[in-house]
KOLMIGU-264482 format. One line per 5 residues: their letters; for each residue y, x, z of N, C-alpha, C. Coordinates in Angstrom, 3 decimals. Layout:
a> Y X Z Y X Z Y X Z  ...
END
This chain:
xxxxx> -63.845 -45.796 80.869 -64.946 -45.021 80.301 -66.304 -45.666 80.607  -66.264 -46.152 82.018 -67.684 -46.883 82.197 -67.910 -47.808 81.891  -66.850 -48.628 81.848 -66.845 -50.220 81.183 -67.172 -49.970 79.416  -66.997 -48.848 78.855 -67.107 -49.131 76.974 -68.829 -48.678 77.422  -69.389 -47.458 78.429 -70.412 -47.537 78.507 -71.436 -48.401 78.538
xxxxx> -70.888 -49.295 79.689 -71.725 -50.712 79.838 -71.992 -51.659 78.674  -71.143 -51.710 78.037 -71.265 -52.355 76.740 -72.772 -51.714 75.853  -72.842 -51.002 75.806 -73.078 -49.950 74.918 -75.129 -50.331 75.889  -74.811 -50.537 77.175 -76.298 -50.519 77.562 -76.488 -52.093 77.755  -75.569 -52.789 77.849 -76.037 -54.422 78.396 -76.898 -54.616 77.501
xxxxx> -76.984 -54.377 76.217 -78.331 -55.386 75.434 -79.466 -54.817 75.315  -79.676 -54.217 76.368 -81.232 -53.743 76.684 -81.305 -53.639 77.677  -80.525 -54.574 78.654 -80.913 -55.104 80.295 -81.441 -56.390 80.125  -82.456 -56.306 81.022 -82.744 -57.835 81.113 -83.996 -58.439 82.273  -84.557 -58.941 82.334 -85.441 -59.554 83.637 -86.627 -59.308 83.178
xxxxx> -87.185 -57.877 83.934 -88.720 -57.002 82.948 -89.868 -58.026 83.749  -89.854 -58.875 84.876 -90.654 -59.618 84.658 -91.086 -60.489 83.837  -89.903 -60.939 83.819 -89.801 -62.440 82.588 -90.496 -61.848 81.098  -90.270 -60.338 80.724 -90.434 -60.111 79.069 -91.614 -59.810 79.945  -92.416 -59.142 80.368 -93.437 -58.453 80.282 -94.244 -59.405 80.832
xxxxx> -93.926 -60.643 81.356 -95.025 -61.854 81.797 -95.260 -62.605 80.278  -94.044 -62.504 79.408 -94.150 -63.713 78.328 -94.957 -63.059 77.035  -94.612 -61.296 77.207 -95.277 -60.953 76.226 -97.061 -60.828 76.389  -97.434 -60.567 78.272 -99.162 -61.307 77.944 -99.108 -62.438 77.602  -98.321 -63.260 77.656 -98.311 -65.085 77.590 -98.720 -65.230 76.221
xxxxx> -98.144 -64.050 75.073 -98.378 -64.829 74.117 -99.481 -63.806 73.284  -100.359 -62.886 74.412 -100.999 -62.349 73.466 -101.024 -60.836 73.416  -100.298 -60.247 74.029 -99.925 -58.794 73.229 -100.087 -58.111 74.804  -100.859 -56.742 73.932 -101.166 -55.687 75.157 -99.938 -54.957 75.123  -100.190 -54.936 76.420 -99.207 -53.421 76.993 -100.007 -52.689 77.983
xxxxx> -99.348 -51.463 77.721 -99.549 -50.056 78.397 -98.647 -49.523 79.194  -99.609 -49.067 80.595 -98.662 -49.291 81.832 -99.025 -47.412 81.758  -98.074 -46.773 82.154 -98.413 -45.383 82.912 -97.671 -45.351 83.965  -98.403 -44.668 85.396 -97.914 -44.486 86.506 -97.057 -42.940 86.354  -96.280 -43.420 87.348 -95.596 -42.097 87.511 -96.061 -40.999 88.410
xxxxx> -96.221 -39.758 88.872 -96.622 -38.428 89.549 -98.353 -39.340 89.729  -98.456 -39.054 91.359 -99.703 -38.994 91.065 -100.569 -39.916 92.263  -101.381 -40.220 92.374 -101.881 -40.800 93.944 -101.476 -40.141 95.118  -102.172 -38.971 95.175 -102.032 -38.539 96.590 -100.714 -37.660 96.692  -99.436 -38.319 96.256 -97.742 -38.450 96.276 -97.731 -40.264 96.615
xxxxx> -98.263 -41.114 97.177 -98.106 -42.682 96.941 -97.638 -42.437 98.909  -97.188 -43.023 99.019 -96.188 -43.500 100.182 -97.545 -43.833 101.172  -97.886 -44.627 100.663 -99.205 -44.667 102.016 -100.193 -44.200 102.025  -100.979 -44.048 100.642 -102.652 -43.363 100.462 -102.467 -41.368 99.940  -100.921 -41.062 100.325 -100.773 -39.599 99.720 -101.122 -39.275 100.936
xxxxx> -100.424 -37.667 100.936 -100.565 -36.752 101.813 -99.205 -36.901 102.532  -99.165 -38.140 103.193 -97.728 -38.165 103.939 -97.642 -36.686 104.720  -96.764 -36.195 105.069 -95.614 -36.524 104.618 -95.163 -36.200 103.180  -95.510 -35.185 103.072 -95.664 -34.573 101.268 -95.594 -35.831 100.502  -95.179 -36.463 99.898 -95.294 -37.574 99.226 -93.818 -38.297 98.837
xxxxx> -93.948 -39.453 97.815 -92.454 -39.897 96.899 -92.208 -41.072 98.142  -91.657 -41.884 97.661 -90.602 -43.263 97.834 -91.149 -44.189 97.971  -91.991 -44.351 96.754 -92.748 -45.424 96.321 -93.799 -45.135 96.153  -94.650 -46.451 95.144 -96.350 -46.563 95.396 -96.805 -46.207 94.312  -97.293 -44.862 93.782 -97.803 -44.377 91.924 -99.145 -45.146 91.949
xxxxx> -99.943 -45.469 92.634 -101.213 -45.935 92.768 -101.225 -47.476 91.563  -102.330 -47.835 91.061 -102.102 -48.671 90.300 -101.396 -49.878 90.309  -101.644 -50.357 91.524 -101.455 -51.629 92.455 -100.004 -51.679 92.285  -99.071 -50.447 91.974 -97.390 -50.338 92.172 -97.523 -50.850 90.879  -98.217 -51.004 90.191 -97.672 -51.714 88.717 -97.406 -53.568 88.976
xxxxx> -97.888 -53.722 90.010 -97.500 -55.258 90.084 -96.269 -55.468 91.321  -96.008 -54.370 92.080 -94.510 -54.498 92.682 -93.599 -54.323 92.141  -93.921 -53.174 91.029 -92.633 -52.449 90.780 -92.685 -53.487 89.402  -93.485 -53.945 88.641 -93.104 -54.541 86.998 -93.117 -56.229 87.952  -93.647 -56.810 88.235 -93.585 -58.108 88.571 -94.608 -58.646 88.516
xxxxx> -95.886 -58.423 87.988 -97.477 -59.099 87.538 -97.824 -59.260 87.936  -99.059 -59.790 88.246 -100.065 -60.548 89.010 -101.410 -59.654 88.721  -101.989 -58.887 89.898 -102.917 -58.734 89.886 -103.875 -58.697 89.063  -104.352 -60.013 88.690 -105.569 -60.491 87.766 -105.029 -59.858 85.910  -103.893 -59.258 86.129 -103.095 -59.404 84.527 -103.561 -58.072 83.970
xxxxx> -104.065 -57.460 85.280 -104.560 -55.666 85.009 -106.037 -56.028 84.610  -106.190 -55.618 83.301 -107.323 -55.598 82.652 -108.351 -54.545 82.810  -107.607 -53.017 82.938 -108.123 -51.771 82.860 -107.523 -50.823 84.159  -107.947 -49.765 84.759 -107.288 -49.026 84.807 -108.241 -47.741 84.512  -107.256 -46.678 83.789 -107.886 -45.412 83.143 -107.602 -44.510 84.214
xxxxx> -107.862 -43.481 84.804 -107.529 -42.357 85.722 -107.477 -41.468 84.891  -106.631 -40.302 84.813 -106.085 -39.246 84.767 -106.377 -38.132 85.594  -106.736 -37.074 85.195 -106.958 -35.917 85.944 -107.391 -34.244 85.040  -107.506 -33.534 85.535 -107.521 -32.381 84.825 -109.188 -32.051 85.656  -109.346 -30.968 84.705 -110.653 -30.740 84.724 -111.106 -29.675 86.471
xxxxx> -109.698 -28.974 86.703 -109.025 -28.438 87.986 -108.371 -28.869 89.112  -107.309 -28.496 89.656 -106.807 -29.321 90.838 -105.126 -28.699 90.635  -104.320 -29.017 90.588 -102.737 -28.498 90.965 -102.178 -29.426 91.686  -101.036 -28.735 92.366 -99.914 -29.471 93.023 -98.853 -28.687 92.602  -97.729 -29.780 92.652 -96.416 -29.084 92.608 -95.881 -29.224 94.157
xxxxx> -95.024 -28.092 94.626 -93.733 -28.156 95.788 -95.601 -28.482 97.155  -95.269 -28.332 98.366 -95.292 -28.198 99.346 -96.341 -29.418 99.375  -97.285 -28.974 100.771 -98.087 -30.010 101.056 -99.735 -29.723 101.142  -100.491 -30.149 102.014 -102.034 -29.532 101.770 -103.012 -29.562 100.402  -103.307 -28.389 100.619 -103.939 -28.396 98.967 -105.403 -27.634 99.283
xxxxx> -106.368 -27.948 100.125 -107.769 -27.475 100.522 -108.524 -26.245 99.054  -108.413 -26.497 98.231 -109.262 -25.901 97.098 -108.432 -24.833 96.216  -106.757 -25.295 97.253 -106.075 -23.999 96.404 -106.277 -22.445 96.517  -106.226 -21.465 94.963 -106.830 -20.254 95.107 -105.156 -19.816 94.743  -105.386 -18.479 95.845 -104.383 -17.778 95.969 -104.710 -16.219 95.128
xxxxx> -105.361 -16.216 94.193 -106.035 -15.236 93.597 -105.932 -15.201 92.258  -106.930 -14.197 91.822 -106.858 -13.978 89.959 -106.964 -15.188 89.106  -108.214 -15.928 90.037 -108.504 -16.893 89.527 -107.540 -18.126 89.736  -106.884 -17.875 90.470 -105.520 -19.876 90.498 -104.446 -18.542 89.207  -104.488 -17.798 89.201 -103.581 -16.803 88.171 -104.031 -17.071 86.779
xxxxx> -105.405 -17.255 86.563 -105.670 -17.530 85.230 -105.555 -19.186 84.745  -105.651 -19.899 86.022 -105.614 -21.144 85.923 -104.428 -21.811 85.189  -103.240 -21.210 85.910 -101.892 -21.532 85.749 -101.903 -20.945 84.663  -101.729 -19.811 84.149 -101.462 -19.192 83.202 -101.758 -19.418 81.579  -103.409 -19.707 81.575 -104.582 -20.642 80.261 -103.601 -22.146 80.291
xxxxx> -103.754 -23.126 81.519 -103.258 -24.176 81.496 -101.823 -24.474 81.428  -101.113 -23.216 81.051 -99.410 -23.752 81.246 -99.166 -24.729 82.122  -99.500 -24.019 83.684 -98.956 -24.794 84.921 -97.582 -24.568 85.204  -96.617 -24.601 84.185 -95.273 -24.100 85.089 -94.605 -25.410 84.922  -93.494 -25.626 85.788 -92.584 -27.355 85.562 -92.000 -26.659 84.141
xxxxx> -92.124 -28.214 83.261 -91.873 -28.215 81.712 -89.874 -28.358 82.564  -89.285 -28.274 83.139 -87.637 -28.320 83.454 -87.523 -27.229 83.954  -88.087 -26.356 84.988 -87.866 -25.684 85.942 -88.423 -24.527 86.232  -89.449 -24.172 85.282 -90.018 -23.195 84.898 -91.225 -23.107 86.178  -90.670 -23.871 86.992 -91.750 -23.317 88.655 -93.235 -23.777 88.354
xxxxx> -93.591 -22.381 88.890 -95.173 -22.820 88.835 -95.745 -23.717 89.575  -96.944 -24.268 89.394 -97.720 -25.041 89.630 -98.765 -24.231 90.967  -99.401 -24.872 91.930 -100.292 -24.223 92.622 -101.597 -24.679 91.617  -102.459 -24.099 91.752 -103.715 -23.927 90.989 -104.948 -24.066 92.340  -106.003 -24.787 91.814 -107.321 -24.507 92.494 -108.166 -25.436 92.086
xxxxx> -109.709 -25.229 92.751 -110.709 -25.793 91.995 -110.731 -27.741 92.017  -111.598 -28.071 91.284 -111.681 -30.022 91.349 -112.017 -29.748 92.878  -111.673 -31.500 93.487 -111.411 -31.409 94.562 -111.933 -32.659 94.409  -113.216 -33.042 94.282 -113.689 -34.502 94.002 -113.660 -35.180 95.142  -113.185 -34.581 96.460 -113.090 -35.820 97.476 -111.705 -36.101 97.131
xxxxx> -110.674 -36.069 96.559 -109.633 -36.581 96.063 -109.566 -37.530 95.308  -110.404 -37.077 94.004 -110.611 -38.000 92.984 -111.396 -39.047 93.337  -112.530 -39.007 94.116 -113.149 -40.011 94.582 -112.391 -40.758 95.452  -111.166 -40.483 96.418 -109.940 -41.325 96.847 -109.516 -42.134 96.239  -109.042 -41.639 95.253 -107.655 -41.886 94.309 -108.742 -43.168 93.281
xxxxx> -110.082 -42.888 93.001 -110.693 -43.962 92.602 -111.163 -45.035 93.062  -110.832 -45.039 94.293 -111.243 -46.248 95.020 -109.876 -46.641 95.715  -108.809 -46.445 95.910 -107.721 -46.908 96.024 -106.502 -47.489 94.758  -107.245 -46.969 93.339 -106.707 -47.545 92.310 -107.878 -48.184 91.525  -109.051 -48.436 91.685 -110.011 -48.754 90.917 -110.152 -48.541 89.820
xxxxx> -110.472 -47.638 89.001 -110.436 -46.862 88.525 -111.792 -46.814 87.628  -111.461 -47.547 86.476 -112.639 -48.300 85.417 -113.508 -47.073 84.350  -112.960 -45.843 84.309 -113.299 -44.389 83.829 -112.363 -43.179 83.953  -112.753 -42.637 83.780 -111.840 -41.234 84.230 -111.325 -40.744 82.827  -110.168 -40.331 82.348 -109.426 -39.100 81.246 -109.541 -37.906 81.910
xxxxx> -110.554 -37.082 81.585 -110.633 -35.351 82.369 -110.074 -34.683 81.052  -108.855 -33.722 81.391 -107.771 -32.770 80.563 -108.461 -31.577 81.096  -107.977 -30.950 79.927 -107.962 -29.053 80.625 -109.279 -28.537 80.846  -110.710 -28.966 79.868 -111.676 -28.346 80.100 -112.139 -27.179 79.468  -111.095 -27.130 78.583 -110.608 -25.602 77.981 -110.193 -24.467 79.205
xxxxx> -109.764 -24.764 79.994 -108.872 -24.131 80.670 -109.947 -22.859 81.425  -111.367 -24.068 81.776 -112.121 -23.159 82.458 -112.900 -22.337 81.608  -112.719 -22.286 80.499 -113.893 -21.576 79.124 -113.743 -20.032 80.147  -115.211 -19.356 79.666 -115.083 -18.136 79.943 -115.781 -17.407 81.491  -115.038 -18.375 82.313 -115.561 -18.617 83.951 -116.885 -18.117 84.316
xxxxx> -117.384 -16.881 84.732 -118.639 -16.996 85.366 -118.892 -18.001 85.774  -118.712 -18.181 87.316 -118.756 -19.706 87.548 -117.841 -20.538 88.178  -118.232 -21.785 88.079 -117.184 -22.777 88.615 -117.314 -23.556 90.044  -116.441 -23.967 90.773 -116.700 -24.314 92.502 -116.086 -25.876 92.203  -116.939 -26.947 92.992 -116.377 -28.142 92.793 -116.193 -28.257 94.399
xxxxx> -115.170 -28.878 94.802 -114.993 -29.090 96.511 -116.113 -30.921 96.476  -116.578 -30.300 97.414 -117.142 -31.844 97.621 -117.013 -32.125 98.890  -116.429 -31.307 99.799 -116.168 -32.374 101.118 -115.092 -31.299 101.753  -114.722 -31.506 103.253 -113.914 -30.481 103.814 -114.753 -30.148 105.431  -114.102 -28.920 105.878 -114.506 -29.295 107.205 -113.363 -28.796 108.601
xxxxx> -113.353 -29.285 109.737 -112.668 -28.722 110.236 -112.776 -29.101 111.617  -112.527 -28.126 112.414 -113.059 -27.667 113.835 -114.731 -28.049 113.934  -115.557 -27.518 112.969 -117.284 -27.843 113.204 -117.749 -29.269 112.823  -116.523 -29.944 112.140 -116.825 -31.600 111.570 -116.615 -31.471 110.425  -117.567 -32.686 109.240 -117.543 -32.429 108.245 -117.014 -33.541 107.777
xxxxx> -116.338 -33.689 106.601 -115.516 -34.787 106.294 -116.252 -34.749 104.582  -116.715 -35.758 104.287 -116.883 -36.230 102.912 -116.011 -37.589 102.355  -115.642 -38.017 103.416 -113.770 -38.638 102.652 -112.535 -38.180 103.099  -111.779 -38.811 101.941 -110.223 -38.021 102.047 -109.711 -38.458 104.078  -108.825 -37.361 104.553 -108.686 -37.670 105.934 -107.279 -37.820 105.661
xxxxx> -106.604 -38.700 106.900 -105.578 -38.982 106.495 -104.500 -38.585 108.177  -105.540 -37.774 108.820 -104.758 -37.292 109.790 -103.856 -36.011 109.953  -102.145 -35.833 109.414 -102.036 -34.727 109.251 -102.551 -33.886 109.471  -102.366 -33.854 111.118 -103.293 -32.573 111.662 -104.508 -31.959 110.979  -105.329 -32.899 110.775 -106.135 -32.365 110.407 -106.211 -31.914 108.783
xxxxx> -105.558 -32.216 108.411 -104.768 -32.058 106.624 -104.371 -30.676 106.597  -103.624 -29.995 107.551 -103.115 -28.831 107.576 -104.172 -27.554 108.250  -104.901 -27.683 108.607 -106.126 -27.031 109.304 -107.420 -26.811 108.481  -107.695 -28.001 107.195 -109.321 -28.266 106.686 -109.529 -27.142 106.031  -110.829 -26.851 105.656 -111.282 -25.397 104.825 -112.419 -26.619 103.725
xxxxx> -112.769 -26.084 102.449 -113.265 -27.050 101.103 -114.323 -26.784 101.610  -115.774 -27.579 101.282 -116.856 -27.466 101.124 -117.426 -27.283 99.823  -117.887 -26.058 98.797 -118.330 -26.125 97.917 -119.390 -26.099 97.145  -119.183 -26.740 96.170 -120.945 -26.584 94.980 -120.639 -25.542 94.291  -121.238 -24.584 93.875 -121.292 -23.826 92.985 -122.034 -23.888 91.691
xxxxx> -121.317 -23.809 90.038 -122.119 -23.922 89.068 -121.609 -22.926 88.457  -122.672 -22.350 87.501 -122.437 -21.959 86.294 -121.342 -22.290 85.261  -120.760 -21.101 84.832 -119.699 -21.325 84.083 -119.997 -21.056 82.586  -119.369 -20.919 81.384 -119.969 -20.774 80.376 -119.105 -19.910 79.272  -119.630 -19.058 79.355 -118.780 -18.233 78.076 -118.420 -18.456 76.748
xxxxx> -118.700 -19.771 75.578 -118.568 -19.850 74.841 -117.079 -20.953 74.478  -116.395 -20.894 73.393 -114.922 -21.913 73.587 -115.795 -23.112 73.240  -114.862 -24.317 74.338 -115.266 -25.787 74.662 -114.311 -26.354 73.573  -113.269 -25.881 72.620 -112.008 -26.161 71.806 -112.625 -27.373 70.529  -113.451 -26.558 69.976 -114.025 -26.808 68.281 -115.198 -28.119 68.271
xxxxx> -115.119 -28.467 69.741 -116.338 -29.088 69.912 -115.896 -30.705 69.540  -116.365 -31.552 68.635 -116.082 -32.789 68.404 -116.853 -34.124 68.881  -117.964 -33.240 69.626 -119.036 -34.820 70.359 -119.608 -33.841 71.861  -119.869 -34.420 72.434 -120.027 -34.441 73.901 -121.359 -33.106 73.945  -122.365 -33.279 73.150 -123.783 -32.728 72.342 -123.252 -31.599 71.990
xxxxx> -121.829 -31.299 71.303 -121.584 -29.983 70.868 -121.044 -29.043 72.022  -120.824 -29.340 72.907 -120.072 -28.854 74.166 -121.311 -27.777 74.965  -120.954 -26.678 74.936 -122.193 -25.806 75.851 -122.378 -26.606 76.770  -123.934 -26.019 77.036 -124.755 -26.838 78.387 -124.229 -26.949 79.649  -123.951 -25.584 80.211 -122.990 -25.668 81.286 -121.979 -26.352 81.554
xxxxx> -121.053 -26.737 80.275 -120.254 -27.480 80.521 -120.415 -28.997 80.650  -121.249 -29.305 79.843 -122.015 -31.089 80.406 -122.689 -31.152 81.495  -123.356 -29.989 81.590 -123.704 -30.268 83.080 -122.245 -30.018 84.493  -121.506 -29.644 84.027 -120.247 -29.949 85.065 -119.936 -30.936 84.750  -119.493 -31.660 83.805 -119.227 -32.680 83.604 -119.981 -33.815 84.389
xxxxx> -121.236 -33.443 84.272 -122.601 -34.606 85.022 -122.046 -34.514 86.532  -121.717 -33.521 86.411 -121.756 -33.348 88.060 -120.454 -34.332 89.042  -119.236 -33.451 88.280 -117.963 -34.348 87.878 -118.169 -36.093 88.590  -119.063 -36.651 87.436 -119.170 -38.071 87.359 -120.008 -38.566 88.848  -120.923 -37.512 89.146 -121.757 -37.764 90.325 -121.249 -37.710 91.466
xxxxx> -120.456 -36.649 91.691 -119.548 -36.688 92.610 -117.937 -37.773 93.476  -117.639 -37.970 92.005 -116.803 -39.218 92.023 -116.599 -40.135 91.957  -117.806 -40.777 91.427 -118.619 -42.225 91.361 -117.829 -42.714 90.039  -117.104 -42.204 88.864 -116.603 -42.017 87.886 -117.349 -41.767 86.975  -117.394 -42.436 85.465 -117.635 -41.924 84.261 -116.476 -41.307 83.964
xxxxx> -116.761 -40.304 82.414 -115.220 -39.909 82.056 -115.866 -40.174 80.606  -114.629 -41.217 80.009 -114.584 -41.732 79.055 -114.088 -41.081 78.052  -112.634 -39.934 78.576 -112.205 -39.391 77.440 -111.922 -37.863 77.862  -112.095 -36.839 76.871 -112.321 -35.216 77.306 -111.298 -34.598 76.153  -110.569 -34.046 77.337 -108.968 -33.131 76.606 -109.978 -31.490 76.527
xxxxx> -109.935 -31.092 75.533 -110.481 -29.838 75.266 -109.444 -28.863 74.746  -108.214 -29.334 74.492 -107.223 -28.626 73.700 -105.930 -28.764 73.793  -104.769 -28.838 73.232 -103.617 -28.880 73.407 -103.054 -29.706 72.047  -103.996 -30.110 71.008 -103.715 -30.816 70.096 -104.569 -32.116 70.464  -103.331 -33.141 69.908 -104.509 -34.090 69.916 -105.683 -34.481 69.226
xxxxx> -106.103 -33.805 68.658 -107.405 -33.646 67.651 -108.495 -33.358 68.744  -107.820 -32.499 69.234 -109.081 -31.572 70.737 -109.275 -32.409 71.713  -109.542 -34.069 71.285 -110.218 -35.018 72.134 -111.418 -35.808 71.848  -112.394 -35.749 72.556 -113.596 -36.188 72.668 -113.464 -37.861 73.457  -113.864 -39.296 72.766 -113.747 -39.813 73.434 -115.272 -40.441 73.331
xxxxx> -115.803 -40.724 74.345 -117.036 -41.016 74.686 -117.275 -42.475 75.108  -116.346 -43.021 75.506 -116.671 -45.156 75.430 -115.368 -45.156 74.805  -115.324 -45.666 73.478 -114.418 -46.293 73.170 -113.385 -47.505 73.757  -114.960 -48.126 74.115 -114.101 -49.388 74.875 -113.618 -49.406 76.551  -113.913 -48.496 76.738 -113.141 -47.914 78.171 -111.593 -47.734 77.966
xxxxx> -111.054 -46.975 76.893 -109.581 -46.843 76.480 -109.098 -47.969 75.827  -109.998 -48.974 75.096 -109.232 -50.016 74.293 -108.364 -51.092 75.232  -107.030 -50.770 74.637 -106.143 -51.940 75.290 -106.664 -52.926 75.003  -106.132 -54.100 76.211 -106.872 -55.404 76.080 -107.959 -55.797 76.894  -108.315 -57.181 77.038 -109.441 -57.111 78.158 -110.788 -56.626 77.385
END
């Protein structure tokens, strides 16, 4: 039974260095996506909470075979909020109405498993991690729909713990399991962020989170998920997303 299987997969095995070195060789982009997320990466996560291996960009040249210099771009990923799945410190998570509406607007549940998602506010000393350990050439911010409506919105910008203040990510359990968020508070905005097709059409409040967003993380964000279709994207440098150098 396994042997007619094998048949059936041998001609689409083969040496992914060799194709994926020959196909820059002769020209042609490819598109890399990491798997889960940074702070799940074996050394720069939240050990112990964390995978196997390295999701951080840099795992694209252990795990595919490349050379460094072959990474032209890298785009970051993130939501306009903060979630985790399964176990592990999560400083900005809300245990309230509000991580309830979060999950709920954003369809935080596992797309297999139905399990929810923890919910809580941006957590820009994360993102500002995760951008300087993957270098990180503009930001993709998803889910700015999610917050429509919000009196207002809390961005974590640092942590603190036992009377010390931390404005980078800490990497001492102990102190991982103990920290309380430091927050900004903004204005939220009652009108839908959905219909909006240029950055200008987006209520004020919401560009000004956005400004803030970028200030905080030392990040532009190049491209803005407003929706659940892909129509409901705003992209703001083109050439930030264009494959290719």
């Amino acid at each position: 039974r396994y042997l007619k299987l094998a048949g059936i997969i041998r001609p689409y095995v083969a040496d992914t260095a060799i194709l994926i070195n020959k196909a820059l060789d002769d020209g042609k982009n490819i598109l890399l996506e990491s798997a889960q997320g940074t702070m799940l990466d074996l050394d720069f996560g939240t050990y112990p909470y964390v995978t196997s291996s390295n999701p951080v960009a840099g795992g694209a040249c252990t795990g595919l075979g490349i050379a460094p210099p072959r990474i032209t771009k890298v785009l970051g990923i993130c939501k306009a909020y903060t979630t985790r799945v399964g176990e592990g410190p999560f400083p900005t998570e809300l245990n309230n109405m509000i991580g309830r509406h979060l999950r709920d607007k954003g369809g935080e549940y596992g797309a297999t498993t139905g399990r929810p998602r923890r919910c809580g506010w941006f957590d820009a000393v994360v993102v500002r991690h995760a951008a300087r350990v993957n270098g990180f050439g503009s930001l993709a911010l998803t889910k700015l729909d999610v917050l429509d409506g919000l009196e207002s919105i809390k961005i974590c910008t640092g942590y603190t713990y036992k009377g010390k203040t931390f404005t980078e990510f800490p990497h001492n359990s102990r102190v991982l399991k103990g920290i309380g968020a430091v927050y900004r508070e903004l204005p939220g905005w009652k009108t839908s962020t959905t219909h909006a097709k240029t950055l200008g059409e987006l209520p004020l409040n919401a560009r000004s989170y956005l400004r803030e967003l970028e200030k905080l993380t030392g990040v532009k964000v190049s491209v803005l998920s407003i929706g659940k279709d892909r129509t409901e994207t705003i992209v703001m440098d083109k050439n930030a997303v264009r494959i290719g150098a």
